[in-house]
C-alpha positions in Angstrom: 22.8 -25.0 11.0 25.4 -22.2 12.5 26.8 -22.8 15.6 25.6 -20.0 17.9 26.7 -18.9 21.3 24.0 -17.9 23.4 24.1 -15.0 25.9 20.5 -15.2 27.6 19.9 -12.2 30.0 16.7 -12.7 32.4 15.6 -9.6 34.3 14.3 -10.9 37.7 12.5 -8.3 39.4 11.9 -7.7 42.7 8.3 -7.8 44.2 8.9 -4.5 46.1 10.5 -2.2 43.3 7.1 -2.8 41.2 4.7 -2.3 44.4 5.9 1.1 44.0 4.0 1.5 40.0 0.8 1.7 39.8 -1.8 -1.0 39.3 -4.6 -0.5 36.6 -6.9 -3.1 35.5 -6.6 -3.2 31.8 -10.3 -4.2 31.4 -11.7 -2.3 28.4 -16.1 -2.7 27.9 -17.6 -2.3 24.6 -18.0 -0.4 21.5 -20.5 0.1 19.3 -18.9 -0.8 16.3 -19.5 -4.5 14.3 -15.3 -4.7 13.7 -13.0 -2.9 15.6 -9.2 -2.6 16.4 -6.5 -0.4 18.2 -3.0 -0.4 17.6 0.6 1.1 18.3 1.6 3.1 15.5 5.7 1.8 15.9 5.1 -1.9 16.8 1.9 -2.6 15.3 1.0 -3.9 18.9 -3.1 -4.6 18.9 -4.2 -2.9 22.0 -8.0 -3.9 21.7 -9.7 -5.6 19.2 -13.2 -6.9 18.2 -14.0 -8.9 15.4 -11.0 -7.3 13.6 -10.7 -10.2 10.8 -13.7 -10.5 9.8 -14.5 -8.9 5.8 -16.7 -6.4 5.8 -17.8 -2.9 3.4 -15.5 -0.3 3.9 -16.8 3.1 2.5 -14.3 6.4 2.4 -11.6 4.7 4.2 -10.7 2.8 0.7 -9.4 6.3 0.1 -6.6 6.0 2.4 -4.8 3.4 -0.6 -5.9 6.1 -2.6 -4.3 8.6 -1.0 -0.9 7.0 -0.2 -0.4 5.8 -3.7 -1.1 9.7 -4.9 1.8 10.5 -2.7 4.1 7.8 -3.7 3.6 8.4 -7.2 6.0 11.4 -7.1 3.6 13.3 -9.3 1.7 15.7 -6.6 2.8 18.3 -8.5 1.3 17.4 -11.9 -1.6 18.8 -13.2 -4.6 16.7 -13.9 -7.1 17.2 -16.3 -10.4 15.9 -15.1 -12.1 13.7 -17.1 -16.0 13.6 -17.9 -16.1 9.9 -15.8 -14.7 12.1 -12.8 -16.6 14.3 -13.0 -19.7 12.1 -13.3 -18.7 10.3 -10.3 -21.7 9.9 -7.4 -21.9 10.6 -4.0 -19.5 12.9 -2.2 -17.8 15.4 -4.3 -15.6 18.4 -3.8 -17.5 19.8 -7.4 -14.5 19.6 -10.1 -15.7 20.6 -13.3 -15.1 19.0 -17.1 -11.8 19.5 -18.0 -10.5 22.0 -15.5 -6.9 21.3 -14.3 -6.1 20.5 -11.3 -2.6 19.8 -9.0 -3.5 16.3 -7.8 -1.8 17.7 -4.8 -5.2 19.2 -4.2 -6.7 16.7 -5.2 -5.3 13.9 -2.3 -6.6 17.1 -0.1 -9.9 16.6 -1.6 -10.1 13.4 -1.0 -9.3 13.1 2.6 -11.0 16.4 3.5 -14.3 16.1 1.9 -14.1 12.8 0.6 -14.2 13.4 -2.8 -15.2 10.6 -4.7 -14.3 12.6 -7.8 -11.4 13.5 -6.8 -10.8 9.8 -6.3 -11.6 8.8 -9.5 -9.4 12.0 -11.0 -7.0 10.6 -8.8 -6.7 7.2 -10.2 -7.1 7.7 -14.1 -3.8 10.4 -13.8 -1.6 7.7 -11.2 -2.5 4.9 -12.6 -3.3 5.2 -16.1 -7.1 3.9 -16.1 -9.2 3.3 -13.5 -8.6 -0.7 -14.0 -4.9 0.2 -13.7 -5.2 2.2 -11.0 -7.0 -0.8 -9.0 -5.1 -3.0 -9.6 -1.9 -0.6 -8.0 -4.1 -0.6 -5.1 -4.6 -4.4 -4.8 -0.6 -5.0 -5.3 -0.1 -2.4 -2.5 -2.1 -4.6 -0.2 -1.0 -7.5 -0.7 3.0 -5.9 -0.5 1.5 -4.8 3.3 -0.1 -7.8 4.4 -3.5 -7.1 3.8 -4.4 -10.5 3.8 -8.3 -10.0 3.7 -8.7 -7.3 1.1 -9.8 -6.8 -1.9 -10.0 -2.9 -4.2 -12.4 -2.8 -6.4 -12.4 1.0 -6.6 -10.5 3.7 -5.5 -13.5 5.4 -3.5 -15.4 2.6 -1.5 -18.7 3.1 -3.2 -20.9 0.7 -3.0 -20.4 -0.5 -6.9 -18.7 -3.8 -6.9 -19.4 -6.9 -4.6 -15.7 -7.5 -4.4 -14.7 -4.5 -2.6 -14.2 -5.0 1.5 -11.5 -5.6 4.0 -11.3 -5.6 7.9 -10.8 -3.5 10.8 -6.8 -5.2 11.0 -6.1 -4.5 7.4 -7.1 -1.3 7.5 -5.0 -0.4 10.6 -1.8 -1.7 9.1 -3.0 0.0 6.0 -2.7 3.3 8.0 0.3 2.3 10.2 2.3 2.0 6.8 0.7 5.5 5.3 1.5 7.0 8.6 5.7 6.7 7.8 5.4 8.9 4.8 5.7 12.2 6.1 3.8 13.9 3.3 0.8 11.5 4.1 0.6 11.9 7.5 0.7 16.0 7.2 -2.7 15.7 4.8 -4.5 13.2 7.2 -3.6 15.7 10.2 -5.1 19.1 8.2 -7.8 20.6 9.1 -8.5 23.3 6.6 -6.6 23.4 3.0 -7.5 25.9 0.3 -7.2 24.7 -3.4 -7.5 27.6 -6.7 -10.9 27.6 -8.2 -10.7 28.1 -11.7 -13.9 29.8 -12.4 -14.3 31.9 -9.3 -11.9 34.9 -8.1 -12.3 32.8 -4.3 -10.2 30.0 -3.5 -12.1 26.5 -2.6 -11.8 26.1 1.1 -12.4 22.4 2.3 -12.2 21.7 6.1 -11.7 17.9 7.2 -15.1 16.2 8.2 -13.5 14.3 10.6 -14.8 15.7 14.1 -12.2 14.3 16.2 -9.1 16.0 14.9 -11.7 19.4 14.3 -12.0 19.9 18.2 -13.3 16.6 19.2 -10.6 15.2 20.5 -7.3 16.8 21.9 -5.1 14.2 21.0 -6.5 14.0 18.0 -3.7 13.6 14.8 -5.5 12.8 11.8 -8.4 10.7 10.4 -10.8 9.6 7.4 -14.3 9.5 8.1 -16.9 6.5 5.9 -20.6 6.3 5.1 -22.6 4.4 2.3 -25.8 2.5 2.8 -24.3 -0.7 2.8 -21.4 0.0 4.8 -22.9 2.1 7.3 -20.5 4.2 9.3 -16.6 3.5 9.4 -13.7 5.7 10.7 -9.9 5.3 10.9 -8.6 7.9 13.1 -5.0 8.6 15.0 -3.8 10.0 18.3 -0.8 10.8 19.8 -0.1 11.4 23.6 3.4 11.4 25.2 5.3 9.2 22.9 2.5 6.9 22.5 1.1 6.7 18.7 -2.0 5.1 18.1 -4.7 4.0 14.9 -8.2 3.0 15.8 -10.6 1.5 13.1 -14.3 1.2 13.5 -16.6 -0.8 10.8 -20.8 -0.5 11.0 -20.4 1.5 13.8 -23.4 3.4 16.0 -21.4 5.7 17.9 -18.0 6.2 16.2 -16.8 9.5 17.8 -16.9 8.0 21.1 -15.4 4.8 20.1 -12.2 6.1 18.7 -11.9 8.3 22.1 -12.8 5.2 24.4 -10.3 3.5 22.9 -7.5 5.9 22.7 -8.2 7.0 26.4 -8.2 3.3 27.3 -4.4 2.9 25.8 -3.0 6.4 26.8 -4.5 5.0 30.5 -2.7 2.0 30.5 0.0 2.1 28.2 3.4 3.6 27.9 6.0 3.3 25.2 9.5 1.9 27.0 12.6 2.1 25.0 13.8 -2.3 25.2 16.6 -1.4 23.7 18.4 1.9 22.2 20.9 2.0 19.4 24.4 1.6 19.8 26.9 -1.0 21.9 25.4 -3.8 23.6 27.4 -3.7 27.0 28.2 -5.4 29.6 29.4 -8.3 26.6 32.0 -10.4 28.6 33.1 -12.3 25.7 36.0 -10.8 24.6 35.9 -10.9 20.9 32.6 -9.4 20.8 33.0 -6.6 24.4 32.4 -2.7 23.0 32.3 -3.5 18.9 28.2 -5.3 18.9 25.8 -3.0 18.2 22.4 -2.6 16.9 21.3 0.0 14.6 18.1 1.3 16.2 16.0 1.8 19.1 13.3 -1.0 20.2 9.8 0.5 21.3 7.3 -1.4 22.7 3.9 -0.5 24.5 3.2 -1.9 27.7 1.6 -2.0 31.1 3.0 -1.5 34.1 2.2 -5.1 35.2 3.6 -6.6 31.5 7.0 -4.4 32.4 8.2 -7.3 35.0 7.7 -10.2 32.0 10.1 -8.1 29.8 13.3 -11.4 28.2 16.1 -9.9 26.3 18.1 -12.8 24.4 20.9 -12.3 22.8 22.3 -14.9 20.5 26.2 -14.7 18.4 27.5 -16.5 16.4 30.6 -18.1 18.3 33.7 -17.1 16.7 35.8 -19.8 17.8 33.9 -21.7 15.7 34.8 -19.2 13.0 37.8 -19.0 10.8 38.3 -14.7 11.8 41.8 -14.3 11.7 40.8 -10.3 10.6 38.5 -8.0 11.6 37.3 -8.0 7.8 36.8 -11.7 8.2 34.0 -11.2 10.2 30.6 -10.4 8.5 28.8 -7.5 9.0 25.9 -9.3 10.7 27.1 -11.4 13.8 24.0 -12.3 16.0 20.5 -11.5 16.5 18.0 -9.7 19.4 14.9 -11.3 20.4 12.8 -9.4 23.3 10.4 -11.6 25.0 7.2 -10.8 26.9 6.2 -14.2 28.8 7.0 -16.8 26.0 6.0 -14.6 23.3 8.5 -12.8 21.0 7.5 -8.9 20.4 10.3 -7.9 18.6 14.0 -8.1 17.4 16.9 -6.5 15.9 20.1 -7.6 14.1 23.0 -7.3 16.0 26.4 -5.6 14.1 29.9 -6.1 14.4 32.2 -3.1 14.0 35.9 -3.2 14.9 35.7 -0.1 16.7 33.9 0.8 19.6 30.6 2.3 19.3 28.0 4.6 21.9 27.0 2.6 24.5 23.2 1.2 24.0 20.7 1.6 27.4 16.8 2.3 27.8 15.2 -0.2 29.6 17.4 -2.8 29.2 20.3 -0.8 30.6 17.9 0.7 33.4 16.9 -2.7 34.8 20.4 -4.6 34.8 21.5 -2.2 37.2 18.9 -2.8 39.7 17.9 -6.4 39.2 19.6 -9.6 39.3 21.2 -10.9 36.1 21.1 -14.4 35.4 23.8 -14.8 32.3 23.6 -18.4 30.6 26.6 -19.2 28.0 25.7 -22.5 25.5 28.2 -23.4 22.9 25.7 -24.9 20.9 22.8 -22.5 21.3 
């Protein structure tokens, strides 16, 4: 095992400076939904959840897969000739016709608009060869994800195959992942698109379904609505409110609308997004080797409480380079240590720490604000 040296820096804070914050009780009540689950977009923090886990019918939300696959294909500017088994398809539909061409562009818009279920099937026969070929893109996506309680069984959510569910949580991190491709998240977020109509001389004009980001909800930024039978209702939607992005999933839910808003009200309420730690120098390093040239290579965002803000641990562990045979700076590997943020005794996040020979922009946010107004405890280990 390497020999580390450990820097441990403990913010102790003082009573008074948080008296002056604040207090909220973080209770949340109830919603109406069977599964539910709301998380931070960045950090994939769960804010609230109920019965997240637990496998259940999906609906139109199976169309998110759908969707992001579309747009990672790099083909949403092909034409796509839809097929008779498209255009056969049940259920929701945005009306293609046999054989008409259409830019699967418009056809992800479609999708998530009106919930095309034969767009979706259009979808998958041009992305992924065959409908079978297509599922099975969608079942190595999830798995590549984490979506340890899912399975695709079609590339709609209709209620045709036993073997097609997941859960509220798999379905959030689903959407957290869709959510950092920018063309995704600028579909999910559109409220009206206009596609060609190839036998009229008027464009088809399809305007989202889902209510929330339609006038709903102000904070509204995106959102795919579900319904079958079996399923019963089921809604992923996003919000975003000074900094703090969030996705909310409801499964068999009575009251969905007001779900989603509870929920994101609850977290924009209680929650802010600090910056732990931003990018650049770690300073304030007293060893010598290491003081101005350790860096890390992004910023840290967490959501949290007021209350949570005084459990905040940053540790900072290096390896020791007089254990180390560094007679040049080259000598020294590009990785030299590691980051790990504490709340209480849990770990909620860490970054790789970088050595450069030269000095780099000093690093602050929260981490910086605090050691200038609280106590710091610095503990030095050779064997850490």
């Amino acid at each position: 095992m390497k020999q580390l040296s450990k820097i441990t820096i403990l913010f102790i804070a003082a009573t008074m400076l948080f008296s002056y914050f604040p207090q909220k009780s973080a209770a949340f009540g109830s919603v109406s939904a069977l599964s539910a689950v709301l998380i931070e977009q960045q950090s994939g923090r769960v804010l609230y959840e109920k019965d997240a886990h637990e496998k259940r019918r999906i609906a139109s939300i199976t169309k998110i897969m759908t969707a992001i696959l579309a747009v990672e294909s790099g083909k949403m500017d092909e034409m796509v000739t839809v097929s008779d088994n498209a255009f056969g398809t049940e259920g929701s539909s945005i009306y293609l016709q046999k054989n008409e061409k259409i830019k699967l562009e418009d056809l992800v818009y479609g999708l998530m608009l009106r919930s095309g279920n034969d767009a979706a099937v259009a979808i998958a026969e041009h992305v992924g060869g065959s409908l079978d070929g297509f599922i099975f893109l969608m079942n190595e996506k999830a798995a590549e994800i984490g979506m340890t309680n899912t399975e695709f069984a079609n590339p709609h959510g209709l209620d045709d195959h036993e073997n097609h569910y997941s859960t509220a949580y798999d379905m959030a991190i689903l959407t957290q992942y869709a959510m950092n491709n920018e063309h995704f998240r600028t579909i999910f977020g559109t409220e009206v698109h206009r596609a060609p109509n190839p036998n009229e001389k008027w464009d088809r004009v399809w305007k989202n379904k889902n209510k929330l980001l339609t006038g709903l909800y102000r904070y509204s930024t995106g959102g795919k609505t579900g319904y079958t039978k079996r399923a019963k209702r089921t809604l992923v939607s996003t919000a975003s409110k000074d900094g703090l992005d969030l996705i909310a999933v409801t499964i068999n839910a009575g009251d969905d609308w007001n779900d989603h808003m509870s929920l994101f009200n609850y977290a924009f309420d209680h929650y802010k997004l600090v910056k732990l730690m931003k990018q650049g120098t770690l300073n304030k390093i007293k060893d010598e080797f290491y003081k101005n040239k350790i860096s890390v290579n992004r910023d840290l965002l967490y959501p949290l409480t007021e209350e949570e803000k005084s459990d905040i641990k940053i540790d900072i562990k290096l390896l020791n380079p007089k254990d180390k045979d560094w007679d040049d700076p080259e000598d020294v590997p590009r990785i030299v240590g590691t980051v790990i943020v504490k709340q209480g005794n849990s770990s909620i996040g860490k970054l790789p720490i970088y050595f450069d020979s030269e000095e780099v922009e000093s690093s602050s946010g929260f981490w910086g604000f605090f050691k200038k107004i609280f106590l710091i405890t610095l503990g030095v280990e050779k064997h850490g």
